[in-house]
C-alpha positions in Angstrom: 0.0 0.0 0.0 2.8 2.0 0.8 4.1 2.0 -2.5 1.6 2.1 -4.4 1.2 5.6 -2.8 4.6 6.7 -3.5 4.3 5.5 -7.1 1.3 8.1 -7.2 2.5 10.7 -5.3 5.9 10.1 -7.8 3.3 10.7 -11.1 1.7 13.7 -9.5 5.0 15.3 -8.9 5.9 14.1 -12.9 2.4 15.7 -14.2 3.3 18.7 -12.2 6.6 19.2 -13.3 5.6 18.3 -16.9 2.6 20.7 -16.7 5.1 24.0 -15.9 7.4 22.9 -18.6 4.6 23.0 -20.9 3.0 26.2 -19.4 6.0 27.9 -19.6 7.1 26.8 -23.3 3.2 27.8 -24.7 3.6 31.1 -23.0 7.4 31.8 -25.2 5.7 30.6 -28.2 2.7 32.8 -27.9 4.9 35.3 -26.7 7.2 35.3 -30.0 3.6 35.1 -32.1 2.6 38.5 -30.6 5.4 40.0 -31.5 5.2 39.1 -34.8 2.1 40.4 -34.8 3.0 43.4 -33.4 6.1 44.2 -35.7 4.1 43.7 -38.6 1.3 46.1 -37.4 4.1 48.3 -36.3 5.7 48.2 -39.8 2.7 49.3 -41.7 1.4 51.9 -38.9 4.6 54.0 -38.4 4.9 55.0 -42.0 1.4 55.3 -42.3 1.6 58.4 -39.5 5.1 59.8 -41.4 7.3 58.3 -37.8 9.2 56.5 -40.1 9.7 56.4 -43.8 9.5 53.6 -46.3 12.8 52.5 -46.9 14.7 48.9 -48.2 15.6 48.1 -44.3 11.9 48.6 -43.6 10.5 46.7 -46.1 13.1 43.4 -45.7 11.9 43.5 -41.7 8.1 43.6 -42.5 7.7 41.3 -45.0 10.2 38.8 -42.3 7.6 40.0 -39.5 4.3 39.0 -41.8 5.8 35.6 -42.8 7.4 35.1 -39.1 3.2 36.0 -38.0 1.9 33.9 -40.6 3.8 30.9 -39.8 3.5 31.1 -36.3 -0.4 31.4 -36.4 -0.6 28.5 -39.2 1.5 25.9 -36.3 -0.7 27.5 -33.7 -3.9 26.3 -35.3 -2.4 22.9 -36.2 -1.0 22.3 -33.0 -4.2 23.6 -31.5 -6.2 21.7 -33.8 -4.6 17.9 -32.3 -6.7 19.1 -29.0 -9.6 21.5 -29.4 -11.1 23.5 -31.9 -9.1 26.1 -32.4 -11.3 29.7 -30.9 -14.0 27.4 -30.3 -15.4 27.7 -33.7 -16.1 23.9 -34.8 -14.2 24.0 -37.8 -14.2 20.7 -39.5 -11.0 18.3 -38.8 -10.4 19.9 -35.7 -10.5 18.5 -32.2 -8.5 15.5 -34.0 -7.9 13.7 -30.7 -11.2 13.6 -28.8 -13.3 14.1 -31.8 -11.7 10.5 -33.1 -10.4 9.3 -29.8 -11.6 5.3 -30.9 -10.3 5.6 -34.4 -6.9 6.6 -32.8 -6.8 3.8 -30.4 -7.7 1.0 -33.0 -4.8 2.6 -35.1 -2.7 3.0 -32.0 -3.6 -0.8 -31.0 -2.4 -2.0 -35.2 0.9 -0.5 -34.6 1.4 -2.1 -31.3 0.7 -5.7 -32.7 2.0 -5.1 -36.0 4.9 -3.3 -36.0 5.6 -4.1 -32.0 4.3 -7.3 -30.9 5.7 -8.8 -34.3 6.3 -12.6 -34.2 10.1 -11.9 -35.2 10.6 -9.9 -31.9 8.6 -12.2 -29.6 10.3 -15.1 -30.8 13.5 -13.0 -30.1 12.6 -12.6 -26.8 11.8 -15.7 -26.1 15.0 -17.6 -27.0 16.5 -15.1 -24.6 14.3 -16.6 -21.6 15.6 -19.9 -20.2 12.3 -20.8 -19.3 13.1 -24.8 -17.8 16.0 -23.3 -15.3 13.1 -20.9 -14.8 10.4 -23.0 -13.8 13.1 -25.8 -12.0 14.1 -22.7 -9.8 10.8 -22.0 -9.1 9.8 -25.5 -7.9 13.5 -25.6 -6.0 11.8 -23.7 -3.2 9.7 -26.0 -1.0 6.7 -23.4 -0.2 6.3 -23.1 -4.2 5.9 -26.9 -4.4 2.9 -26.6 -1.5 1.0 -24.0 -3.4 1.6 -26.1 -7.0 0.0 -29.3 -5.2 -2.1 -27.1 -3.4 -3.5 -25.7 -6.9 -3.3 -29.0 -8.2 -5.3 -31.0 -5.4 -7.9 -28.4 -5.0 -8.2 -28.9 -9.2 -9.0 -32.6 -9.0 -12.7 -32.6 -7.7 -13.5 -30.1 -10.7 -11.6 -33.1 -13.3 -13.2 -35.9 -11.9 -16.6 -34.1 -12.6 -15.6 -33.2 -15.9 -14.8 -37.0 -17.0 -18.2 -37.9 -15.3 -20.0 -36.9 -18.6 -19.1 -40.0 -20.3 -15.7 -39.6 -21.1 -14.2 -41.4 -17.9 -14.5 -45.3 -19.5 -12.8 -43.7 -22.6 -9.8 -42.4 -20.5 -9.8 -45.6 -18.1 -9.6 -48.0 -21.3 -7.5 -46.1 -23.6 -4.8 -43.6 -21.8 -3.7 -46.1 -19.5 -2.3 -48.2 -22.0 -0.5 -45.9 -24.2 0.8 -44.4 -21.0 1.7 -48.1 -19.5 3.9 -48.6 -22.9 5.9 -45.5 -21.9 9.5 -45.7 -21.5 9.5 -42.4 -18.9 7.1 -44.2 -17.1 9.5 -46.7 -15.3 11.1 -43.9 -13.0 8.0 -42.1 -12.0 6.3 -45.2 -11.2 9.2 -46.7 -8.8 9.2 -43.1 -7.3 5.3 -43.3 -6.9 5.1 -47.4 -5.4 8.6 -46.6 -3.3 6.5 -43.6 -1.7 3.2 -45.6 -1.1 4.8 -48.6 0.8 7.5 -46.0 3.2 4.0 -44.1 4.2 2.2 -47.8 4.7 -0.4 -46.7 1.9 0.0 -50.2 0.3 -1.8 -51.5 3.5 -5.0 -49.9 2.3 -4.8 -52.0 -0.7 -3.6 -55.4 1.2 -7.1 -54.5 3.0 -8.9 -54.2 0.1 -7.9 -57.3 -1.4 -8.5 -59.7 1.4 -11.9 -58.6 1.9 -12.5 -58.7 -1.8 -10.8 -62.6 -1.6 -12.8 -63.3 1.7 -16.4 -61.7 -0.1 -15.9 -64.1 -2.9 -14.9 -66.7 -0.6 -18.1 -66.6 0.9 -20.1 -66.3 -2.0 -18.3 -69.0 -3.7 -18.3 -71.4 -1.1 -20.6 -73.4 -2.4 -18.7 -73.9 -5.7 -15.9 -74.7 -4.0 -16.9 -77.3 -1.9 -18.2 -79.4 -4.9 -14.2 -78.6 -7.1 -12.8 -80.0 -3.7 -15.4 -83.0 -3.2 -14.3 -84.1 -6.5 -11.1 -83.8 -6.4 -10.9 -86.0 -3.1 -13.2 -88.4 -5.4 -10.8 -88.5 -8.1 -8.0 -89.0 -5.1 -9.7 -91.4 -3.0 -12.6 -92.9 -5.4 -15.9 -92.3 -5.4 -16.7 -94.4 -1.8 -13.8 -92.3 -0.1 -15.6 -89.1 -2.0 -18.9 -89.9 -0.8 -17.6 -91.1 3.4 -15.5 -88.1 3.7 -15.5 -85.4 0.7 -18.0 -83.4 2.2 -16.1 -82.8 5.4 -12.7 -82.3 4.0 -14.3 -79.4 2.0 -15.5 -77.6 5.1 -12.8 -78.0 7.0 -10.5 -76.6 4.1 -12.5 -73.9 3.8 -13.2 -72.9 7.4 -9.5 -73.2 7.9 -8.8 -70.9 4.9 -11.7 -68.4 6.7 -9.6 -68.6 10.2 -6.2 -68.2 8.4 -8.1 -64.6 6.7 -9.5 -63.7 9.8 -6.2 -63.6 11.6 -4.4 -61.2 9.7 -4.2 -58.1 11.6 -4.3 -55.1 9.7 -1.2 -53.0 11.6 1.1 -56.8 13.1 0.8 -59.4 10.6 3.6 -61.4 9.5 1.6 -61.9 6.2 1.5 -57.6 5.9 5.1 -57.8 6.4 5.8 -60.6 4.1 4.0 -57.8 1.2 5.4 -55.4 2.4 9.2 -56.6 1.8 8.1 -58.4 -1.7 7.3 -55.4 -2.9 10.3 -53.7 -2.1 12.2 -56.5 -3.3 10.0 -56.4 -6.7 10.4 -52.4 -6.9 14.2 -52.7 -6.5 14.1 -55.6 -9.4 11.8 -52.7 -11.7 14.2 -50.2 -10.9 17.6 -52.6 -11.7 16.4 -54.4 -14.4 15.6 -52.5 -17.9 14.4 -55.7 -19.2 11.9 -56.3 -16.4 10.7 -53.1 -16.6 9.8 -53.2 -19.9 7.6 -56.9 -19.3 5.5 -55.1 -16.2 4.9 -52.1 -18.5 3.7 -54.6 -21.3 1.7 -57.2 -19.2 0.1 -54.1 -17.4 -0.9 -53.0 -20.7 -2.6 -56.1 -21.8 -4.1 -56.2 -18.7 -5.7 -52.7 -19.2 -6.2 -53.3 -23.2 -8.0 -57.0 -22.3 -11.5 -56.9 -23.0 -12.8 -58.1 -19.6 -11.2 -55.1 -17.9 -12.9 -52.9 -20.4 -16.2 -54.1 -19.7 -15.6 -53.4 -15.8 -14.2 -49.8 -16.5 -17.3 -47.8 -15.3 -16.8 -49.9 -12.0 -13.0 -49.0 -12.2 -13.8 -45.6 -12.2 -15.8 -44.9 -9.8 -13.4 -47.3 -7.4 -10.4 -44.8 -8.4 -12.7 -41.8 -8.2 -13.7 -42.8 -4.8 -10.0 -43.9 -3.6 -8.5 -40.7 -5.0 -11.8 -38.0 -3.4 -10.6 -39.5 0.4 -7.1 -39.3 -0.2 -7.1 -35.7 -1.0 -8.9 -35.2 2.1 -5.6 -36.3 4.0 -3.4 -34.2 4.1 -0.6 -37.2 4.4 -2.2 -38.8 1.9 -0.5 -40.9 -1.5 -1.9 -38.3 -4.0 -0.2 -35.3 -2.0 3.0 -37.2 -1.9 3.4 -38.4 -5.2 2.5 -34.9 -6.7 5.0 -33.6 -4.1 7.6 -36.2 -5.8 6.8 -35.7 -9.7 7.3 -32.0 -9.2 10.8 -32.3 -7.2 11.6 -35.0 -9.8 10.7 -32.5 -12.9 12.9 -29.7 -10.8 15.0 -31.9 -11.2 14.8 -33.5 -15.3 14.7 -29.8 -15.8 17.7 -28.5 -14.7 20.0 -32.0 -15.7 18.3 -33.6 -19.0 19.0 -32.0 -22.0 16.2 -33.6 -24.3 13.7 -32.6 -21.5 14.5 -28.7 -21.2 14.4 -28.7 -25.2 10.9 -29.7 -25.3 9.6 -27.8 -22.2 11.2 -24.3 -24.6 9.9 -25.9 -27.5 6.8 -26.6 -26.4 6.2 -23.2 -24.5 7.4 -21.2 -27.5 5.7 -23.2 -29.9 2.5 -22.1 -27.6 3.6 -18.7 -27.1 3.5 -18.3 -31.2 0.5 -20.4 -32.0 -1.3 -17.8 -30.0 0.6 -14.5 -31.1 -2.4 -13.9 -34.0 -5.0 -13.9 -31.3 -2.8 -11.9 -29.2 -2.3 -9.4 -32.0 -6.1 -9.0 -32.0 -6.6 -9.0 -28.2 -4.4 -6.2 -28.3 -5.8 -4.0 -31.2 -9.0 -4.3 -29.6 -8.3 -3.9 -25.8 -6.2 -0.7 -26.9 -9.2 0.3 -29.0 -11.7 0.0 -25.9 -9.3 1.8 -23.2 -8.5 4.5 -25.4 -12.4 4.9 -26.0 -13.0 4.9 -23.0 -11.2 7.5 -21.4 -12.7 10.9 -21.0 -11.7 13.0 -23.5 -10.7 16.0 -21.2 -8.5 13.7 -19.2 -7.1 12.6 -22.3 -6.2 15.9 -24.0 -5.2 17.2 -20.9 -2.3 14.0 -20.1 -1.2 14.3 -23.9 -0.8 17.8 -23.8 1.4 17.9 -20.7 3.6 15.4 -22.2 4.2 16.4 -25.8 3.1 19.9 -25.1 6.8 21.5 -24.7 7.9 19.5 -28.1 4.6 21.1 -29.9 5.4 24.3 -28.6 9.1 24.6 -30.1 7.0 23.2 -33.7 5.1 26.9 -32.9 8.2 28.8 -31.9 10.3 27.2 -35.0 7.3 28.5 -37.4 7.5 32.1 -36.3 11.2 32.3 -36.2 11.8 30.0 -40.1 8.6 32.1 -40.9 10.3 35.2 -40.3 14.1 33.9 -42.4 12.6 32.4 -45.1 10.1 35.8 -45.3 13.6 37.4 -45.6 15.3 35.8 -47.9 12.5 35.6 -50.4 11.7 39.1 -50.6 15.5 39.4 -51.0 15.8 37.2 -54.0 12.5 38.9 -55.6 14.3 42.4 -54.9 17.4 40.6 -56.7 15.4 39.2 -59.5 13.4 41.7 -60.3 14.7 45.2 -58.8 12.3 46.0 -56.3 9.2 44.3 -54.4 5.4 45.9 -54.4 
């Protein structure tokens, strides 16, 4: 606040100072015109009373007085003519700037995009800016990373709605697997599974599937005790099936029940057991170019196989559910893994080459795609401000700023008026021998 009001008080004090300059220039101009005017009246009334007598000296001096008058009042009207009507008379093409104040600021806003905001000089500029060490020096500082994700989580509710107009089983079925086949996926992905099993996210999912395998357990059960029936027939016979099959079923399947309903979700040796094969596994992804590449490719036929694509709409509306309560933690697996892309792009930024040539390429490429509808942005917000300013306002800032250059075009008109009155009546008088 504070300096915004020294910036104004700093303008006032440059209108003000402008303003004098200008008063006191227009008053030397108007000045010399008066006394132009005055030797010219003074040249014809002195002889005209006998004072003086008509002589060659007098002659050379009024004629340089009338031209010195008559060029001085012909800049004083144009100059005059820019702001007002000159003696208020409403002389046509007069009043130039208020009387066409939208004409001039369309013309004012085609030089600007034209001749200024040309796509030669903006692409200039732009190879000057080193727009990746930019934007990795930006994202170097911690607090800038909060307000990214901040900007970015708070933009996810408004997406998810977006893709809920029928365009979420087309991004479920089709992005995944072209981003799955992705060779710059394999870092970002050990990044993001590294980061979900440090902060235990993984045991959300270990959750998720044993009560999915325990749900279908149950619903299954009676499936299942007829596959293990016959498989104790096909063991024992069909006498051995028939004393005992039944029984061997249930107790298999009760002791598969007990075994699920043991595992406890925070001490389980089973949880740990996960927990340290995926590690393993992540380590292996990370190593192993070759393994990499086979996850990528079986995950992609997994997403591209036509039973997954007829469970999408469930998919989606798991995911959309999983993702809306995670970015109501403030711990949680989306926060962190934005957290890491964007120290990890800091980072691709500032070291890979191939990288920072297609963040400039793209940006500039973007920058000049839109420069034609810039151009015309420009033409036209210039055209509206200009329009609408008041037109007082507006003669009154132009004239304090160009008013002392004007000025000198009204003193230089007098004083060439009055030389070049000279030296033509002096070459007539050589020419022809005298002047009438």
């Amino acid at each position: 606040m504070q300096e915004k009001v020294e910036n104004t008080e700093k303008t006032s004090e440059s209108d003000h100072l402008a303003w004098v300059s200008f008063i006191r220039y227009r008053r030397i101009a108007t000045g010399l015109l008066m006394l132009m005017g005055i030797l010219t009246f003074l040249g014809y009334l002195l002889p005209y009373y006998g004072i003086i007598h008509d002589s060659f000296l007098l002659n050379v001096f009024r004629t340089g007085a009338q031209a010195g008058f008559i060029g001085g009042f012909a800049d004083w009207f144009a100059v005059t003519a820019l702001f007002r009507h000159p003696m208020g008379l409403p002389i046509p093409h007069t009043a130039i700037l208020p009387m066409q104040q939208k004409r001039l600021g369309k013309g004012l806003g085609y030089f600007i995009a034209r001749y200024v905001f040309t796509k030669d000089e903006v692409k200039d500029t732009l190879n000057k800016i080193d727009f990746p060490s930019l934007i990795a020096r930006y994202l170097s500082n911690p607090t800038n990373i909060d307000v990214c994700a901040k900007i970015i989580m708070n933009s996810v509710p408004n997406m998810l709605d977006r893709f809920e107009d029928g365009r979420a089983s087309t991004f479920v079925s089709r992005i995944f697997s072209r981003l799955l086949s992705g060779e710059s996926l394999s870092p970002l992905m050990v990044r993001s599974l590294r980061t979900m099993v440090d902060n235990e996210h993984h045991q959300e999912i270990v959750s998720f599937l044993l009560e999915v395998i325990k749900k279908n357990l149950k619903e299954k059960e009676d499936s299942l005790k007829e596959i293990i029936q016959d498989r104790v027939k096909e063991q024992g016979g069909r006498f051995l099936g028939w004393m005992i099959g039944g029984s061997v079923a249930s107790k298999v399947l009760l002791g598969i029940n007990k075994e699920m309903d043991r595992i406890d979700p925070q001490n389980s040796d089973l949880r740990h057991g996960i927990a340290e094969w995926i590690k393993k596994e992540i380590d292996k992804f990370e190593t192993n170019p070759e393994r990499s590449e086979k996850i990528s490719e079986a995950l992609k036929i997994f997403v591209d196989h036509e039973s997954v694509q007829d469970w999408r709409e469930d998919i989606w509306q798991k995911i959309r559910t999983l993702v809306e309560e995670d970015i109501e933690n403030d711990d949680g697996w989306m926060k962190n893994l934005i957290h890491d892309t964007l120290l990890y792009l800091a980072t691709q930024l500032r070291e890979d080459p191939s990288v920072r040539e297609k963040v400039t390429a793209t940006l500039q490429g973007a920058a000049l795609r839109s420069l034609p509808h810039t151009q015309q942005w420009l033409v036209d917000f210039t055209e509206n401000v200009v329009a609408g300013w008041d037109s007082k306002a507006l003669v009154s800032r132009l004239e304090t700023r160009i008013g002392k250059d004007l000025q000198f075009i009204r003193i230089n008109g007098s004083i060439v008026g009055f030389l070049v009155g000279i030296i033509i009546y002096l070459f007539i008088y050589v020419c022809f021998g005298s002047v009438t």
